[in-house]
C-alpha positions, 0 to 999 in steps of 0.5 A, a space after each residue: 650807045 644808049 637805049 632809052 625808053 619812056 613809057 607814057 598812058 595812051 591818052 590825051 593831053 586834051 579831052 578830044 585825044 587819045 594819044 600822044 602826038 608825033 609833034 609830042 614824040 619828037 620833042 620826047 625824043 630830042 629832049 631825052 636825047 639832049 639830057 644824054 648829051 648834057 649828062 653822060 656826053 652822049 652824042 645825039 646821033 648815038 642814042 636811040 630813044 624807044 616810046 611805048 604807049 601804054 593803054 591806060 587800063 594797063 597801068 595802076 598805083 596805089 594798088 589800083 587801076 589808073 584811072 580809079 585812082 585818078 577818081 579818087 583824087 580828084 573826089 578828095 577835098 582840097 587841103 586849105 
């Protein structure tokens, strides 16, 4: 039986939410399953699908927080 888990930001995809909805969560969890099924024959009443939301203060790349690094992206100009 396989266990997967997907760990997502707490946040939004529109400026007005500050999480993942339950609609968002199911489609996660029938499409991971699915690819299980797909990859491994996995049959999808066998894997469970484990969703961690993450504050996004609690992630970081670039050997920065999330969201300091998000800045800076989007302050770089554009290449073209």
């Amino acid at each position: 039986m396989p266990i997967v888990t997907v760990q997502v930001t707490r946040e939004g995809t529109t400026p007005d939410r500050s999480s993942v909805t339950a609609e968002e969560k199911a489609r996660i969890i029938a499409g991971v399953s699915q690819v299980m099924l797909d990859v491994l024959n996995k049959p999808l009443e066998s894997t469970y699908v484990v969703i961690e939301e993450i504050d996004l203060d609690n992630w970081g790349w670039g050997g920065l927080p999330t969201a300091e690094y998000r800045r800076i992206l989007a302050d770089k100009p554009s290449a073209g």
